[in-house]
MDAnalysis code that builds the backbone (N, CA, C; Angstrom):
import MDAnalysis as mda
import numpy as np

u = mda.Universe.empty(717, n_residues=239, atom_resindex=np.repeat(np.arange(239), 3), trajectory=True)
u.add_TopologyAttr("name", ["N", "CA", "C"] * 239)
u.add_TopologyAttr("resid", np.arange(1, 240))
u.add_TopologyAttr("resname", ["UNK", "UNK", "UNK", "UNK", "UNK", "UNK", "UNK", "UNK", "UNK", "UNK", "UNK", "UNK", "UNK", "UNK", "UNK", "UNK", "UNK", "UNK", "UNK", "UNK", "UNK", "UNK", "UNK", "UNK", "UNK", "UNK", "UNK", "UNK", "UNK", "UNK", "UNK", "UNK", "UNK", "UNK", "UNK", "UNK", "UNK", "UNK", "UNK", "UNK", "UNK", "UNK", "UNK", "UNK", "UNK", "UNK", "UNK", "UNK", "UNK", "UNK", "UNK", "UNK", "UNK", "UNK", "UNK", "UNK", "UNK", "UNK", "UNK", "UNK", "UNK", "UNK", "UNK", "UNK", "UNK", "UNK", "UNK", "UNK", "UNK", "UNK", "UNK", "UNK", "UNK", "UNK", "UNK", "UNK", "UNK", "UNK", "UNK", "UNK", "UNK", "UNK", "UNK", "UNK", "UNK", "UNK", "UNK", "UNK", "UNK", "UNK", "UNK", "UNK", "UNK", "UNK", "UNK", "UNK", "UNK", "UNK", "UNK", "UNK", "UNK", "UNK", "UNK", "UNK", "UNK", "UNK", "UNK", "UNK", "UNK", "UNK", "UNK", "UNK", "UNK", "UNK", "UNK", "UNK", "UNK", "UNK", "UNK", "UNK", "UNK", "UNK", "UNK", "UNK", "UNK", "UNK", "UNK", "UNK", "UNK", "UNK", "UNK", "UNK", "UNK", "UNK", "UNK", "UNK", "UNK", "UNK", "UNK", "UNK", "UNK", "UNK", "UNK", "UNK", "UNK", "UNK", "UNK", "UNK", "UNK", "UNK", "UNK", "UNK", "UNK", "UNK", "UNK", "UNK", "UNK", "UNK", "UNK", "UNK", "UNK", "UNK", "UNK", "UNK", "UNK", "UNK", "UNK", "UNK", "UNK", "UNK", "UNK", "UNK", "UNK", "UNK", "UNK", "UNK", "UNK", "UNK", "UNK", "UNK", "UNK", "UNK", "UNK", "UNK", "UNK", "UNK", "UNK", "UNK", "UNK", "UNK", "UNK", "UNK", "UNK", "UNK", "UNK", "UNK", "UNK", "UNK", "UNK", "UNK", "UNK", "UNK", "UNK", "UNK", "UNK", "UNK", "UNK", "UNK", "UNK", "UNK", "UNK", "UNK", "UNK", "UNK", "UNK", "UNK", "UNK", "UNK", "UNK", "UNK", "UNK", "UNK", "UNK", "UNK", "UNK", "UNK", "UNK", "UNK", "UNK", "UNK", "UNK", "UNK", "UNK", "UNK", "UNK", "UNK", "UNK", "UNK", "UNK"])
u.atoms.positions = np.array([
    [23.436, 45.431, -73.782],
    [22.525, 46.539, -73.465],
    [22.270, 46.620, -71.964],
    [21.923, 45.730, -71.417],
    [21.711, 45.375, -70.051],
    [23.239, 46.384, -69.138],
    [24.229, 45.570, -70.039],
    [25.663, 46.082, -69.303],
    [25.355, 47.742, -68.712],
    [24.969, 48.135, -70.447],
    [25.423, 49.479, -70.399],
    [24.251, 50.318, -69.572],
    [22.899, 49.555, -69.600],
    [22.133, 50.294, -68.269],
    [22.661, 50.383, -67.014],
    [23.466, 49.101, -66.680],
    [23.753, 48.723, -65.431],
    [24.744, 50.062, -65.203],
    [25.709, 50.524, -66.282],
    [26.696, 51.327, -65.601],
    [26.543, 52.508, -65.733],
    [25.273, 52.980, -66.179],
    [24.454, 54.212, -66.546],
    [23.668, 54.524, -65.507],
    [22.925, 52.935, -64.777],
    [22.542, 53.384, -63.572],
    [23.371, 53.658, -62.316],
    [24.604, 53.688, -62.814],
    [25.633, 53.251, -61.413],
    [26.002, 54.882, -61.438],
    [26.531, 54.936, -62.552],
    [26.761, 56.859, -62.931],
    [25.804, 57.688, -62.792],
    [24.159, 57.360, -62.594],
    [23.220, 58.372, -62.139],
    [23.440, 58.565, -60.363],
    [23.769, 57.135, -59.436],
    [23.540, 56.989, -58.467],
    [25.172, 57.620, -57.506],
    [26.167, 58.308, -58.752],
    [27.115, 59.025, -58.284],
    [27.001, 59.694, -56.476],
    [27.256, 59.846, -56.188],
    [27.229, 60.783, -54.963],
    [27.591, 62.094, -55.037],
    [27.600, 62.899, -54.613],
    [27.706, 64.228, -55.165],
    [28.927, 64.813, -54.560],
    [29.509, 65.592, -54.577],
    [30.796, 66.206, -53.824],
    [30.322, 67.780, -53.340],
    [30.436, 68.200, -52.250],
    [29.881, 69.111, -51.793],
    [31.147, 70.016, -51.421],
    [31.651, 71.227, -51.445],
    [32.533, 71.800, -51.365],
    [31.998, 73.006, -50.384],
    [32.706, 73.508, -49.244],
    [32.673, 74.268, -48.149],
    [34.181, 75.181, -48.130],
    [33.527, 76.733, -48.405],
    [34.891, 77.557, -48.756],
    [34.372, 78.454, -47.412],
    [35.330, 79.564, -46.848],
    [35.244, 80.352, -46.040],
    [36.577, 80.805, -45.459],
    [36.206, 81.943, -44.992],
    [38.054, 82.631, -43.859],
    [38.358, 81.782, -42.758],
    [39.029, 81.852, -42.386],
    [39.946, 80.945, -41.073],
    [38.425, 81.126, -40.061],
    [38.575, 80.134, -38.957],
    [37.239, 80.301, -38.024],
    [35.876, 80.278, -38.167],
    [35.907, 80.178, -39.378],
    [34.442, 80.660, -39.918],
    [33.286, 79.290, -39.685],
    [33.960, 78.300, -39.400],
    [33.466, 76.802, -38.827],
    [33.180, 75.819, -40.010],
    [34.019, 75.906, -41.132],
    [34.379, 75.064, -42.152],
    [34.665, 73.575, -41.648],
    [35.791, 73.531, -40.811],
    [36.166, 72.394, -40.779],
    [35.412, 71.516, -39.785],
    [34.416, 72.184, -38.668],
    [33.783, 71.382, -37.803],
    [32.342, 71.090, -38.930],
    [31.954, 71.865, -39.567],
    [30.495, 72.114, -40.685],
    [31.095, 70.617, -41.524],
    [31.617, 70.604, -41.975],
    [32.289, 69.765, -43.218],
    [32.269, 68.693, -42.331],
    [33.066, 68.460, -41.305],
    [33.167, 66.959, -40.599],
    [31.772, 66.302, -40.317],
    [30.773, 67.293, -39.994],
    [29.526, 66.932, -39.332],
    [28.467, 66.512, -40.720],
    [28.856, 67.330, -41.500],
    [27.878, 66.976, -42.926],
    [28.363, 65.869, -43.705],
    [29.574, 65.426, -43.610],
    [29.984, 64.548, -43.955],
    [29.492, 63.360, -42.869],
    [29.623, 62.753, -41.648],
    [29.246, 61.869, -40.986],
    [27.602, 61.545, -41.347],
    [27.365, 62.643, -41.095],
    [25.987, 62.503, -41.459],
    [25.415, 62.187, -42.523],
    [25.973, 62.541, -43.570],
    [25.783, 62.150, -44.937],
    [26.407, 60.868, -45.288],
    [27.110, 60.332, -44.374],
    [28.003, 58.827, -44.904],
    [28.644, 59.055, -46.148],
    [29.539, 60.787, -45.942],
    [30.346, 61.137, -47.197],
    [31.670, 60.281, -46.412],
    [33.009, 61.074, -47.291],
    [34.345, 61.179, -47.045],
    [34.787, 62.680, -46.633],
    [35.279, 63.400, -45.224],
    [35.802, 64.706, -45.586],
    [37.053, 64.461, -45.638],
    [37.179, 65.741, -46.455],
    [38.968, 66.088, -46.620],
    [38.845, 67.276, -46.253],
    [40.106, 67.331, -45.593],
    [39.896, 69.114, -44.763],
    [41.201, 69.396, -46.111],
    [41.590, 70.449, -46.743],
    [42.599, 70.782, -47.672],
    [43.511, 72.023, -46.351],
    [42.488, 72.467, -45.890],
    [43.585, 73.471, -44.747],
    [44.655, 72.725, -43.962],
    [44.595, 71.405, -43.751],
    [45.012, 70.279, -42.721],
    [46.376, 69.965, -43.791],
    [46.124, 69.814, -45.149],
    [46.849, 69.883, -46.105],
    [48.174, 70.769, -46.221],
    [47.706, 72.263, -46.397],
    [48.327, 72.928, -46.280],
    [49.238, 73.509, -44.938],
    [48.554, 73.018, -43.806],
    [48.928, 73.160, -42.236],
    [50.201, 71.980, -42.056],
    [50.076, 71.307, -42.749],
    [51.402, 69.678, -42.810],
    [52.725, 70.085, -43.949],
    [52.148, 70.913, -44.861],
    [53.107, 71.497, -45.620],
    [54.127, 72.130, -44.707],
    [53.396, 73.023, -44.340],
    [53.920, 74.421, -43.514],
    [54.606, 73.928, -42.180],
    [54.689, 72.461, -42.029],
    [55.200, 71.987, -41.006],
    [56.450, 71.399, -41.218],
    [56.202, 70.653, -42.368],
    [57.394, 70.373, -42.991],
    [58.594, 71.575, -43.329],
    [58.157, 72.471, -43.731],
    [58.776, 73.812, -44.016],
    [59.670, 73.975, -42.804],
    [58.629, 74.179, -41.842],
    [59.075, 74.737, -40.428],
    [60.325, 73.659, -40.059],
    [60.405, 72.138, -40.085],
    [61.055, 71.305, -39.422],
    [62.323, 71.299, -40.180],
    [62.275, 71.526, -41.865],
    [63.618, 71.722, -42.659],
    [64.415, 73.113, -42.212],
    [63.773, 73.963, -41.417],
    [64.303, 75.127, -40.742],
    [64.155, 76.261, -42.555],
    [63.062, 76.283, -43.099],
    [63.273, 76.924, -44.551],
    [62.791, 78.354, -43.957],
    [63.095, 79.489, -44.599],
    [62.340, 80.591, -44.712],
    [61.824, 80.800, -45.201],
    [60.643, 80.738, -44.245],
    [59.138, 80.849, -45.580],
    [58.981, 82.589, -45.917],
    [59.191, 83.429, -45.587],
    [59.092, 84.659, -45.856],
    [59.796, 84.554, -47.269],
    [61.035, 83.616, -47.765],
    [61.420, 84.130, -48.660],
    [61.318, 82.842, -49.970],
    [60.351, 81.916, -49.047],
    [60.825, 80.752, -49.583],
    [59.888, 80.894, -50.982],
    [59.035, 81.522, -51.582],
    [58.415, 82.268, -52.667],
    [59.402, 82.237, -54.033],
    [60.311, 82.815, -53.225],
    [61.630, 83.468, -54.285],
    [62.491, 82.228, -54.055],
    [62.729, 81.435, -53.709],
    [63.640, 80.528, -53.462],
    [63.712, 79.458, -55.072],
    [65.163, 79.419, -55.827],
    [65.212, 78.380, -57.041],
    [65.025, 76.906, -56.654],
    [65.109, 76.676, -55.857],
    [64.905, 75.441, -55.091],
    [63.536, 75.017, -54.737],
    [62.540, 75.765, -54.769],
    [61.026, 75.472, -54.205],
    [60.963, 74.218, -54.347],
    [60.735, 73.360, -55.708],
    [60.305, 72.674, -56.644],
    [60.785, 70.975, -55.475],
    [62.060, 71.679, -55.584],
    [63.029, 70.015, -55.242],
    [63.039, 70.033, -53.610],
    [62.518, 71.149, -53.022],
    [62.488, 71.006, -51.597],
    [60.687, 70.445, -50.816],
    [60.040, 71.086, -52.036],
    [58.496, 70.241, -51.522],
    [58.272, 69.334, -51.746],
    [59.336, 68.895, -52.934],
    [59.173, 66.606, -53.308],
    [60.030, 66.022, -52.354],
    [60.519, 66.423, -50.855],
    [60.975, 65.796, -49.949],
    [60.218, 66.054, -49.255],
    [59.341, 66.734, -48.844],
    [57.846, 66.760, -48.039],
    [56.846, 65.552, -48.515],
    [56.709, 64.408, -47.604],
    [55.876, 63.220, -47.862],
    [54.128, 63.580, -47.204],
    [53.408, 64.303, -47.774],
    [52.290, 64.202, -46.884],
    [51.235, 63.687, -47.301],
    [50.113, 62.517, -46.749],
    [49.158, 61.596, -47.048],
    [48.073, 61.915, -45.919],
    [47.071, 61.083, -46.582],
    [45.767, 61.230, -45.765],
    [45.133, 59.679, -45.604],
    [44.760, 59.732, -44.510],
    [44.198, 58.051, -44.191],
    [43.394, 58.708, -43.282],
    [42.489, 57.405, -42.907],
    [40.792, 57.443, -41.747],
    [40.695, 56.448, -41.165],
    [41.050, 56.738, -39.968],
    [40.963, 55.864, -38.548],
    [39.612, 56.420, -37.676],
    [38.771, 55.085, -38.323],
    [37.647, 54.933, -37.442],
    [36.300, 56.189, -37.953],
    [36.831, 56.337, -39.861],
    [36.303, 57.666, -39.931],
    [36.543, 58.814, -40.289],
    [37.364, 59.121, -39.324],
    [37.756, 60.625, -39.439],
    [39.563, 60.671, -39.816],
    [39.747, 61.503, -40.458],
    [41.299, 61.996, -41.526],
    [41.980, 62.020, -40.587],
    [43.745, 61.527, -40.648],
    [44.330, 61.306, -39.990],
    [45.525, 62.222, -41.247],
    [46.368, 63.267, -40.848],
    [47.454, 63.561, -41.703],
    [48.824, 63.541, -41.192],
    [49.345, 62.441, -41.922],
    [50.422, 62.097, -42.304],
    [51.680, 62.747, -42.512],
    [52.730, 63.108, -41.655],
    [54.135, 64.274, -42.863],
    [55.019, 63.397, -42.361],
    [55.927, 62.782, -43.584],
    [56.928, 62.272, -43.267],
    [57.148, 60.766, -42.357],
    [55.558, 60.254, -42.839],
    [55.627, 59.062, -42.111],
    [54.569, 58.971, -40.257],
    [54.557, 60.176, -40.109],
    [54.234, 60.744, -38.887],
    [52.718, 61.300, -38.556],
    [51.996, 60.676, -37.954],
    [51.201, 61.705, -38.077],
    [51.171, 62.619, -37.215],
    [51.022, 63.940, -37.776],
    [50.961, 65.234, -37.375],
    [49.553, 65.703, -37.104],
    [48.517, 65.052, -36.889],
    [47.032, 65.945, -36.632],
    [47.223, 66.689, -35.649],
    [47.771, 66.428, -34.350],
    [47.667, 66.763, -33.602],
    [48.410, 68.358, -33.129],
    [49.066, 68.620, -33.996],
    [50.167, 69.341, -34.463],
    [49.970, 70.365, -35.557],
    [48.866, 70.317, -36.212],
    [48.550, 71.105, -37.300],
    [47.702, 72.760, -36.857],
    [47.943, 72.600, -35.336],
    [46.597, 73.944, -35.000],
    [47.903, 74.615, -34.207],
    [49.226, 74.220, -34.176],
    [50.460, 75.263, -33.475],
    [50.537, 76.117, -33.572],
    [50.468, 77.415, -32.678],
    [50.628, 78.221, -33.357],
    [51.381, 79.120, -34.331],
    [52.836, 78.615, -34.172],
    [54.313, 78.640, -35.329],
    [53.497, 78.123, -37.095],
    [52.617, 76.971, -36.593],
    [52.053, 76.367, -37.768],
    [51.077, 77.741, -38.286],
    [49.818, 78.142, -37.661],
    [48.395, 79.115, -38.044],
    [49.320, 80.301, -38.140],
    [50.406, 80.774, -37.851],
    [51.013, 81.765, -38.617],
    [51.262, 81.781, -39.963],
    [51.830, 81.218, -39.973],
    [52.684, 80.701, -41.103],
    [51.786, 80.029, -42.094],
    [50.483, 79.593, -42.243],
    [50.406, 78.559, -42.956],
    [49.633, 79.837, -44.479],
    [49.183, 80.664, -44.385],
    [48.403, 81.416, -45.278],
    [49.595, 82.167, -46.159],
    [51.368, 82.224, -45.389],
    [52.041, 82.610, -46.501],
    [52.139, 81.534, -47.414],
    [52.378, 80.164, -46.254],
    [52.950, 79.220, -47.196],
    [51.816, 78.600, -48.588],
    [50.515, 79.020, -48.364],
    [49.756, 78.456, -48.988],
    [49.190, 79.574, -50.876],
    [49.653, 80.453, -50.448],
    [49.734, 81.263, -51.173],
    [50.758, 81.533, -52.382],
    [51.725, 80.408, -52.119],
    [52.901, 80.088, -53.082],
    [52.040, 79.064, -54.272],
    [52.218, 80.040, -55.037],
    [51.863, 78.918, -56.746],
    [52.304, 77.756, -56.634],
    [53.595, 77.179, -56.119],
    [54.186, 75.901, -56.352],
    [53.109, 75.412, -55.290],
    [53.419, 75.760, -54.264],
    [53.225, 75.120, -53.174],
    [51.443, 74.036, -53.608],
    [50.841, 75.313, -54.459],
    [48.881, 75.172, -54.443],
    [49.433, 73.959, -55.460],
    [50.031, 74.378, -56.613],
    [50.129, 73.058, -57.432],
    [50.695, 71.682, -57.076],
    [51.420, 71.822, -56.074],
    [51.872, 71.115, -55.909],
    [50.980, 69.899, -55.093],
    [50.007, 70.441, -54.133],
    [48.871, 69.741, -53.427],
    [47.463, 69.481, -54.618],
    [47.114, 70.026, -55.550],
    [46.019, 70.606, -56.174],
    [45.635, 68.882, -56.637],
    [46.682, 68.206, -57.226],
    [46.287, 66.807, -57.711],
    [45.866, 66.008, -56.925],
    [46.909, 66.021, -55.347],
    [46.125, 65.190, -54.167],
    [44.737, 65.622, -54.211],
    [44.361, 66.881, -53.666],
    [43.025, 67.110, -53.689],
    [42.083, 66.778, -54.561],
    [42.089, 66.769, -55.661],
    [40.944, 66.470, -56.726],
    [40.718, 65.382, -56.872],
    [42.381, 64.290, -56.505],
    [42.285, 62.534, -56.470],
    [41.530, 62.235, -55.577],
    [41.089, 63.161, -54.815],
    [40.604, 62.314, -53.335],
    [38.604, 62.489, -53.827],
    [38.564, 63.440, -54.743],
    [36.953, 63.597, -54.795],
    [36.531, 62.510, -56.327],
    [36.939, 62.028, -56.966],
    [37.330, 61.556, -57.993],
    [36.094, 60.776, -58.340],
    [35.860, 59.621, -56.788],
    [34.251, 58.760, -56.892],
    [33.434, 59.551, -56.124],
    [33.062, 60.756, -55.814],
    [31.950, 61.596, -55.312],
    [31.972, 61.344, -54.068],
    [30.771, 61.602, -53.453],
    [30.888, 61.582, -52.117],
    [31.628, 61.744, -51.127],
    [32.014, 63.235, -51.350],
    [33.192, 63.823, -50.576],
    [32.692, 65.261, -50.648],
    [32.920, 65.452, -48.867],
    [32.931, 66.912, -48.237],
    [34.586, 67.654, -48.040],
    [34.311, 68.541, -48.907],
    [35.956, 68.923, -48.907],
    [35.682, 70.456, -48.260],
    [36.463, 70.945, -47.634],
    [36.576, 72.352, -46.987],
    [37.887, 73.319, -47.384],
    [37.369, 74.200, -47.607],
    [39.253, 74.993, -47.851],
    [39.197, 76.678, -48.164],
    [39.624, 76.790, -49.337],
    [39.676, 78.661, -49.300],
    [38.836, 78.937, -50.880],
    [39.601, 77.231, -51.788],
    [39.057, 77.645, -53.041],
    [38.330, 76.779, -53.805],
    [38.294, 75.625, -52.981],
    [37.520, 74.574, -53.221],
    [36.239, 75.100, -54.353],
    [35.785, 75.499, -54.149],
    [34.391, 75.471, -54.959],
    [34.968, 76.422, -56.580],
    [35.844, 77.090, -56.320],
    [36.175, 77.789, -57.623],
    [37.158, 77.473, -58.765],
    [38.107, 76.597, -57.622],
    [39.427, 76.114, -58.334],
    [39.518, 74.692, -58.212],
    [39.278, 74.076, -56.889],
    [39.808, 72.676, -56.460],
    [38.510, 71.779, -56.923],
    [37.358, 72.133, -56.688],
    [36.250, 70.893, -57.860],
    [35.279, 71.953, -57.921],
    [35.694, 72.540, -59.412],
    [34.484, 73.802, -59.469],
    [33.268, 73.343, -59.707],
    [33.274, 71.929, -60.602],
    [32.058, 71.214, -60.826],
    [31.431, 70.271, -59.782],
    [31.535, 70.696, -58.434],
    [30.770, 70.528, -57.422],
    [29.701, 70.451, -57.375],
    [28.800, 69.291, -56.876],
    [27.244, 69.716, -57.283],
    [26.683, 70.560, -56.099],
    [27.320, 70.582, -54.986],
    [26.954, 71.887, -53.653],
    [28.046, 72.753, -53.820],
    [27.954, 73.604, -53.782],
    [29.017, 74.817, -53.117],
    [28.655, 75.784, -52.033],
    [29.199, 75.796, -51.005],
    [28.764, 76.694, -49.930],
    [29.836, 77.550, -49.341],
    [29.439, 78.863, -48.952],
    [30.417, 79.989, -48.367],
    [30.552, 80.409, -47.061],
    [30.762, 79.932, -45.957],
    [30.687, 79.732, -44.657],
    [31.628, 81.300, -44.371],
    [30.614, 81.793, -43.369],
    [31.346, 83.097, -42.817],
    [31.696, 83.911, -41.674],
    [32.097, 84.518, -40.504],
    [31.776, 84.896, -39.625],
    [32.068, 86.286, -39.415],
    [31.974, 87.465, -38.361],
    [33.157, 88.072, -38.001],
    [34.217, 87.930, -37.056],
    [34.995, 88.921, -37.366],
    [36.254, 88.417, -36.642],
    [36.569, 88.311, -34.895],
    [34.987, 88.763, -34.673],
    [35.096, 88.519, -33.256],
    [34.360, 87.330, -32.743],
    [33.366, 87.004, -33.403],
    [33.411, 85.085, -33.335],
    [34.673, 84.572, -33.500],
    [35.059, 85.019, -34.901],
    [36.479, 83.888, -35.406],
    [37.349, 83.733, -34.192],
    [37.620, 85.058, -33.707],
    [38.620, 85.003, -32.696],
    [38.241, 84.576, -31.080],
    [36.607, 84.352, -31.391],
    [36.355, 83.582, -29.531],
    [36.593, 82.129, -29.963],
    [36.343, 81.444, -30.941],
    [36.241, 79.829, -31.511],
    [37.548, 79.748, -31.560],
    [38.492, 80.310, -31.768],
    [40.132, 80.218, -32.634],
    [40.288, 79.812, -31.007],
    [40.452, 80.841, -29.933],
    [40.993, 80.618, -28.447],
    [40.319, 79.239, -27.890],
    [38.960, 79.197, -27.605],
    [38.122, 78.397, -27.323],
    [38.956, 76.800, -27.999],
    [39.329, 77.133, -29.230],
    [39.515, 75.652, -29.785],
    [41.586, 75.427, -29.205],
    [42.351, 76.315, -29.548],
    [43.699, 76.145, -28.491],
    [43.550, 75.809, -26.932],
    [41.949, 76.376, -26.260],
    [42.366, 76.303, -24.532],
    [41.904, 74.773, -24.636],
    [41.176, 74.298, -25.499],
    [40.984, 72.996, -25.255],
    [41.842, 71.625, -25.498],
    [43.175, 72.548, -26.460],
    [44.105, 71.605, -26.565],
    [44.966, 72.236, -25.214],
    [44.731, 72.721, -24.344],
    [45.689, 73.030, -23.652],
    [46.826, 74.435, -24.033],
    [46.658, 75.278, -24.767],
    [47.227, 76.168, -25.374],
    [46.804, 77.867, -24.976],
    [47.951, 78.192, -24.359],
    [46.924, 79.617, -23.673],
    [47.798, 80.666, -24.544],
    [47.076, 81.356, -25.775],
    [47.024, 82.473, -26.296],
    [46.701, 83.767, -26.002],
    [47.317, 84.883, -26.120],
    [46.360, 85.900, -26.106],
    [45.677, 86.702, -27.312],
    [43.948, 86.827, -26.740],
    [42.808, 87.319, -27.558],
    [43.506, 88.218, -28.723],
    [44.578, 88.954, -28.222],
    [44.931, 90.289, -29.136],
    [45.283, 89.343, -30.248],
    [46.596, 88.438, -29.741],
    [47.857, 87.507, -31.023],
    [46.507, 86.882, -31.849],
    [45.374, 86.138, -31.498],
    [45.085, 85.502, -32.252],
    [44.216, 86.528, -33.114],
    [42.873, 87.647, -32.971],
    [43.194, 88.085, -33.428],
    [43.724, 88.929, -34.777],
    [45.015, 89.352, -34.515],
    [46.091, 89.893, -35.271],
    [46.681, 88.580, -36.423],
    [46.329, 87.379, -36.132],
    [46.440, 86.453, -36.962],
    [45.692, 86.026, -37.614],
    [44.283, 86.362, -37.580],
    [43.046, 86.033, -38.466],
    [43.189, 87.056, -39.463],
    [43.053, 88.476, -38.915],
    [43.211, 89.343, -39.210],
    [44.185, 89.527, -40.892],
    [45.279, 89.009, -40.490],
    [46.500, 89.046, -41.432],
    [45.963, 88.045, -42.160],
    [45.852, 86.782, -41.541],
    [45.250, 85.706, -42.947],
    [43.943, 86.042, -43.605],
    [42.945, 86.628, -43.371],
    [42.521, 87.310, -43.964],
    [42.915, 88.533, -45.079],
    [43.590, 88.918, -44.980],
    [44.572, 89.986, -46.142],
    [44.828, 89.010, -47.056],
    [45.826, 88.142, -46.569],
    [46.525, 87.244, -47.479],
    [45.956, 86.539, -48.185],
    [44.500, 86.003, -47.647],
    [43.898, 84.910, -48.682],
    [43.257, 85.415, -49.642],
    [42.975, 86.983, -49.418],
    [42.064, 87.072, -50.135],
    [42.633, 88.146, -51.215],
    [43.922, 88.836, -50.897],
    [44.773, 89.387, -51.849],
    [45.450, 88.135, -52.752],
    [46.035, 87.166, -52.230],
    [47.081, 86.660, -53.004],
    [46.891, 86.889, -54.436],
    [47.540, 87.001, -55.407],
    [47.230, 86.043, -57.356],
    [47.039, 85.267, -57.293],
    [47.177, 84.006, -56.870],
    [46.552, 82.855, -57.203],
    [45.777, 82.401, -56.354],
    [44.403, 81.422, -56.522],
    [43.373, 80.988, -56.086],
    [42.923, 81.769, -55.134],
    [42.825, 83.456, -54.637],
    [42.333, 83.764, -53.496],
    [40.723, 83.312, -53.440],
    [40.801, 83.902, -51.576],
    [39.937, 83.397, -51.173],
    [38.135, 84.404, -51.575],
    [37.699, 83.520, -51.815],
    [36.522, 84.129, -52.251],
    [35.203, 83.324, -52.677],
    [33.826, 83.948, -52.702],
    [32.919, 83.267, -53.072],
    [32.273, 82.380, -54.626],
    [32.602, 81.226, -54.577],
    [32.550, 80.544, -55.839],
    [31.264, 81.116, -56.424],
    [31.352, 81.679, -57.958],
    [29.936, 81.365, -58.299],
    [29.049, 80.426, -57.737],
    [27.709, 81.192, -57.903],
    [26.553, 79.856, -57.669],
    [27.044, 79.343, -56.024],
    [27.635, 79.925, -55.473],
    [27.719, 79.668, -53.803],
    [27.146, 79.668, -52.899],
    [26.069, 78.932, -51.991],
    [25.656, 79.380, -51.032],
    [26.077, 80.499, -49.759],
    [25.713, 81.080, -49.720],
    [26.879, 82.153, -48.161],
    [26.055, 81.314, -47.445],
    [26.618, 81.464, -45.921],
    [25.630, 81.329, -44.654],
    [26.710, 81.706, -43.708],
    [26.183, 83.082, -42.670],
    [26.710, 83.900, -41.856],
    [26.672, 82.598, -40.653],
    [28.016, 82.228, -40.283],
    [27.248, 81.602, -38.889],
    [27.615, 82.138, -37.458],
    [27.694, 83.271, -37.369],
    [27.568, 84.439, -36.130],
    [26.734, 84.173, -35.425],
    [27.048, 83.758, -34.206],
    [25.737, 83.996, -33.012],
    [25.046, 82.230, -33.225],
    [25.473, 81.667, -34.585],
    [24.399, 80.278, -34.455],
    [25.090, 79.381, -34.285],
    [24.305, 78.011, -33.650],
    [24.912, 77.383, -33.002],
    [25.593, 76.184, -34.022],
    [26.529, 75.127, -33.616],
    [26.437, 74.200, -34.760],
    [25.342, 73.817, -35.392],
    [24.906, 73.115, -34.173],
    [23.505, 72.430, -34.826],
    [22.688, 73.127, -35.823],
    [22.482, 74.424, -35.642],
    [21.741, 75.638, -36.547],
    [22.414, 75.724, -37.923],
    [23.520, 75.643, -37.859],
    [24.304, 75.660, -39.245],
    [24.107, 74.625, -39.731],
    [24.783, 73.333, -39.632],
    [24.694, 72.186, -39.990],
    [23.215, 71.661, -40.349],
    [22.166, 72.311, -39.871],
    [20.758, 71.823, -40.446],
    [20.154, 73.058, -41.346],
    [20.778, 73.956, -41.462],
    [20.623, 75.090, -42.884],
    [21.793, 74.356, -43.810],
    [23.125, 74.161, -43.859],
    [23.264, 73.682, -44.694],
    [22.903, 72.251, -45.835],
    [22.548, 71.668, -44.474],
    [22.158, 70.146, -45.396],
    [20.802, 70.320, -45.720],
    [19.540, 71.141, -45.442],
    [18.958, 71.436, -46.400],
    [18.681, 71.937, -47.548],
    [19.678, 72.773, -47.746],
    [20.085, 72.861, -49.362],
    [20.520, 71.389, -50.311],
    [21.232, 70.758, -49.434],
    [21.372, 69.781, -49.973],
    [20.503, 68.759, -50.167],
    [19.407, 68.572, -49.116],
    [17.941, 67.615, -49.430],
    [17.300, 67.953, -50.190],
    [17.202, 68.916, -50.720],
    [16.645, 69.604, -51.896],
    [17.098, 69.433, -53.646],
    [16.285, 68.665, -54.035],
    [16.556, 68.339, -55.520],
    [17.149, 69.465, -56.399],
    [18.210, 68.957, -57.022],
    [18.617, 69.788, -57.867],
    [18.730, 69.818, -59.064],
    [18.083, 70.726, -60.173],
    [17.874, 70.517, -61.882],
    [19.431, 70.466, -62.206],
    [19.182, 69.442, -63.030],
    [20.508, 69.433, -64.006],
    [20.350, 69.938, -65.074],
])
């Protein structure tokens, strides 16, 4: 009897998994890193996921415009090796042995990555990594469908948003700091389009999970976001 309190109390004291959906720019992946540290979660970025796919793609020289239609999909993404590890913390992604973090914000890559992610194989093919990784709770995951498809039984769900003329000062702002000089129009014309795409595709588009928090973060600062969102989360929730 004792046992079975003990592991009854261990299963109340779960951690919760908090899921962060939104359009490209919208400050998902800096929101998620920060609520996670702070919370002494785990994040998984799933865009970082799909950005290592699309790299792999790119380095086999495949055409992704057609690679949809391609009979081969299947046997060409089980030679794509991509993993996730945490150095010192924070996600480190893996393709092919390599890590590629540094490499995942190219811009050959942020073109490309909303066709490649939009392929049925492609989502199934990542969908198991993702859910393995939230499995013991306490995990901040960020992405397009997280809260609807990838752990709908999330005990947070939140909808992070901007317009496209924030998206597109943060998008530049975050390339000039890797050293990367874009122009305002290209990037843009690339939010722009991934926006169409995520939110047309058939499968998993992008959109607001039931029961979702929104929060516009236009004009506010991190800090402003990051302390509206985690008060939803200090806040008790009925089961």
């Amino acid at each position: 009897m004792l046992e079975t309190l003990s592991r009854s109390t261990e299963s109340c004291r779960r951690k919760p998994n908090i899921a962060i959906d939104g359009p490209a720019g919208a400050g998902k992946t800096t929101i998620a890193r920060l609520a996670a540290r702070r919370l002494g979660f785990t994040y998984v970025s799933t865009g970082s996921l799909y950005r290592a796919i699309t790299l792999g793609l790119i380095r086999r020289r495949v055409d992704i415009e057609s690679f949809e239609q391609a009979p081969d999909q299947d046997s060409v993404l089980k030679t794509i090796d991509v993993s996730l590890s945490y150095e010192a913390g924070e996600p480190r992604i893996y393709l092919d042995g390599e890590d590629v973090t540094d490499r995942l914000s190219d811009p050959e890559v942020t073109e490309s990555v909303s066709e490649v992610a939009r392929i049925p194989s492609v989502r199934a093919f990542l969908l198991d990594l993702q859910r393995s990784c939230a499995q013991g709770g306490g995990v901040v995951m960020d992405g397009r469908d997280i809260g609807s498809v990838v752990l709908p039984d999330a005990e947070y769900k939140f909808f992070l948003t901007a317009s496209v003329e924030e998206r597109t000062r943060r998008r530049l702002l975050e390339l000039s700091a890797k050293g990367l000089e874009v122009a305002e129009e290209e990037i843009r014309h690339i939010i722009e389009k991934r926006d169409r795409i995520d939110s047309t595709r058939s499968v998993s588009p992008l959109c607001k999970a039931e029961g979702a928090i929104e929060i516009d973060t236009s004009g506010k600062s991190i800090d402003q976001v990051l302390e509206e969102l985690l008060s939803y989360v200090a806040e008790p929730r009925m089961s």
